[in-house]
C-alpha positions in Angstrom: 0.0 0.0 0.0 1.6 3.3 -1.0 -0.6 5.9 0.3 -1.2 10.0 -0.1 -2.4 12.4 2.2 -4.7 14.8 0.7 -5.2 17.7 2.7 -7.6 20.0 1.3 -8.7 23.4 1.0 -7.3 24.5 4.5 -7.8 28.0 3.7 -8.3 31.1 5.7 -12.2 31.4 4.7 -13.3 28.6 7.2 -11.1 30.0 9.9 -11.6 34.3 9.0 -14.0 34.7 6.3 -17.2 34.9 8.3 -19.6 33.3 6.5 -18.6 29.9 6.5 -16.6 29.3 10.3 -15.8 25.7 10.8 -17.2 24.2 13.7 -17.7 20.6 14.1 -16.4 18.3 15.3 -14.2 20.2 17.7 -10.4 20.5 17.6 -10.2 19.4 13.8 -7.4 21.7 13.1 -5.7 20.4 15.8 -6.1 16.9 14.1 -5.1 18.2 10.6 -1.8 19.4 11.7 -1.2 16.0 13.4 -2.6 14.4 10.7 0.4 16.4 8.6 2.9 15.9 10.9 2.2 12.0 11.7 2.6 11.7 7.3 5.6 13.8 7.3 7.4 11.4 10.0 6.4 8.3 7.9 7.1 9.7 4.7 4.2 9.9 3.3 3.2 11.9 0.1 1.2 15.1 1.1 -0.6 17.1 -1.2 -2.2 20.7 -0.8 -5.2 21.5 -2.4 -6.3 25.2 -2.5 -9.9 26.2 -4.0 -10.3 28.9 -6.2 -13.4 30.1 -7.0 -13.9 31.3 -10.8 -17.1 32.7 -10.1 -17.7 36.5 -11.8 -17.6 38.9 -8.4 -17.0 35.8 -6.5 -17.9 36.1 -2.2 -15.5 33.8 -1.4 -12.2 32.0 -2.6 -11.2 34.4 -4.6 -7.2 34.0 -5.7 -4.7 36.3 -4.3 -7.2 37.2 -1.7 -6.2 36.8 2.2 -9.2 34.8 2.9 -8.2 32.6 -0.4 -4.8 31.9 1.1 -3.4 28.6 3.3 -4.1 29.5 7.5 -0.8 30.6 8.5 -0.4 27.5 10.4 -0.6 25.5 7.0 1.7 27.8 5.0 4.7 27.1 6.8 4.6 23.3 5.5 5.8 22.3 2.0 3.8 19.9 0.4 4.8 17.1 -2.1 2.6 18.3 -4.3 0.7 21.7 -4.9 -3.0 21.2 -6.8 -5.2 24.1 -7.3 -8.9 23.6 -8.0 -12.7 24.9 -8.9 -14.6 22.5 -8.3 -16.0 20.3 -5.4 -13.4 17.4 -6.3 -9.9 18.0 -6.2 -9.9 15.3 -9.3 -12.2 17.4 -11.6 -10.1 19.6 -14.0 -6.9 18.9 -12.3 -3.9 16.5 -13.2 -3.9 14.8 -9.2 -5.4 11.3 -10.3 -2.1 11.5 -13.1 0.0 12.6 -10.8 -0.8 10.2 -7.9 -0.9 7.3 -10.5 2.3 8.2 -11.7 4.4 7.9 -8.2 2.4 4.8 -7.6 0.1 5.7 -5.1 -2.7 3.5 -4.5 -4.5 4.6 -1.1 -5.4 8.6 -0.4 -6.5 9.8 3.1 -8.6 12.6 3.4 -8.5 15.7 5.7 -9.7 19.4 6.0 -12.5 21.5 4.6 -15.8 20.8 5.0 -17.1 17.0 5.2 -19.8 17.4 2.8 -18.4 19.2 -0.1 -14.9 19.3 -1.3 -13.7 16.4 1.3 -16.6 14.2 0.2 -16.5 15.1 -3.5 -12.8 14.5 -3.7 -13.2 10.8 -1.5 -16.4 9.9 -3.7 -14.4 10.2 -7.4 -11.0 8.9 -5.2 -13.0 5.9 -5.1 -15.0 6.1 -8.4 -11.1 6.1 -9.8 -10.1 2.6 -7.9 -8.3 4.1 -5.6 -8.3 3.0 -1.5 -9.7 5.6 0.5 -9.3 6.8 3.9 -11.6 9.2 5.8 -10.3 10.7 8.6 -14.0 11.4 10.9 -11.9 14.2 13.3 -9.8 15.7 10.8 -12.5 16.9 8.3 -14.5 19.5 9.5 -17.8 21.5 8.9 -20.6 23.3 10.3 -24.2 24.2 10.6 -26.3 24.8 7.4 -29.6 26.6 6.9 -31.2 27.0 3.2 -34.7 26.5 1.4 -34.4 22.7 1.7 -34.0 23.4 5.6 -31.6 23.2 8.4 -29.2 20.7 9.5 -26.6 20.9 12.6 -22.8 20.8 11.8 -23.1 17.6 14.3 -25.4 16.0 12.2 -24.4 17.0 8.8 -20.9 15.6 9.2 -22.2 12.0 10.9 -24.3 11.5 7.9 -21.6 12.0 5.8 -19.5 9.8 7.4 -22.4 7.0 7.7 -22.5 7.7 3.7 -18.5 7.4 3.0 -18.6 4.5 4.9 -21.8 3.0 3.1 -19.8 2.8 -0.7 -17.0 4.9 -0.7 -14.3 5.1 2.5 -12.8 3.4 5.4 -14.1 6.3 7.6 -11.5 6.0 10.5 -10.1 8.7 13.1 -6.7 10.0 13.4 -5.7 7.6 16.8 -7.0 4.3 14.5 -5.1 6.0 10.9 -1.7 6.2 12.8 -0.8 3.0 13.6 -1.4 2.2 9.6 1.3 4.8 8.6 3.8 1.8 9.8 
């Protein structure tokens, strides 16, 4: 098993931007940087992805902007690999799956920003590309959600996207159980 960590969109929005402030479950930052750290001491690949959005007057993710950028925290590590994307999926309009294929990577673990969109979009077509995935349940992170189809807790919302990358798609594990596998 050769295996990648994907770290995605850990970007100054969730943490600054206002609108969309990550909050469940607690202490996932925490976990993402140990998550890094944890690959880095077993030599594991680790790829950044950043989202840029290429939406005309855009409200968020807009490139060059501050909010757009890596947390501080996150900027101070060098990645293996750099991706930057537009959509959901860090696969869709990007060379990762090429590039990942090409070192021989046959497992991806994925961590950061937020459960149900970019982290689940990116697991789902990991998967739907043959690859093994990983989903690490306290190092992806979300929060509440309110719109005309209703309302949904940040609690909630991430355990039914776990119970759902589970169902067909991941190993949903957390970061104590995904250590001991870095060996």
């Amino acid at each position: 098993m050769k295996r990648a960590l994907i770290v995605v969109d850990v970007q100054n929005e969730y943490f600054d931007g206002g609108a969309l402030p990550i909050s469940y479950p607690p202490h996932s930052f925490e976990r993402i940087k140990t998550a890094i750290a944890q690959a880095q001491k077993a030599g594991i690949l680790i790829v950044f992805v950043q989202h840029t959005s290429l939406k005309e007057n855009a409200g968020a993710f807009v490139r060059g902007s501050q909010l757009w950028e890596f947390h501080d925290e996150i900027k101070t590590i060098k990645p293996d690999l750099y991706i930057e994307k537009n959509h959901a999926s860090s696969f869709i309009g990007t060379d990762l799956n090429w590039r990942l294929r090409n070192l021989g990577i046959d497992t991806v673990s994925i961590i950061g920003y937020m459960t149900q969109n970019c982290c689940d979009a990116t697991a789902r077509d990991a998967s739907q590309l043959g690859f093994n995935v990983e989903f690490l349940s306290d190092a992806n992170g979300t929060l509440a959600f309110s719109n005309e189809a209703g309302e949904v807790s940040a609690e909630e919302l991430h355990r039914a996207f776990l119970v759902a990358q589970a169902f067909g798609f991941s190993r949903v594990l957390t970061l104590n159980e995904w250590i001991p596998l870095l060996h």
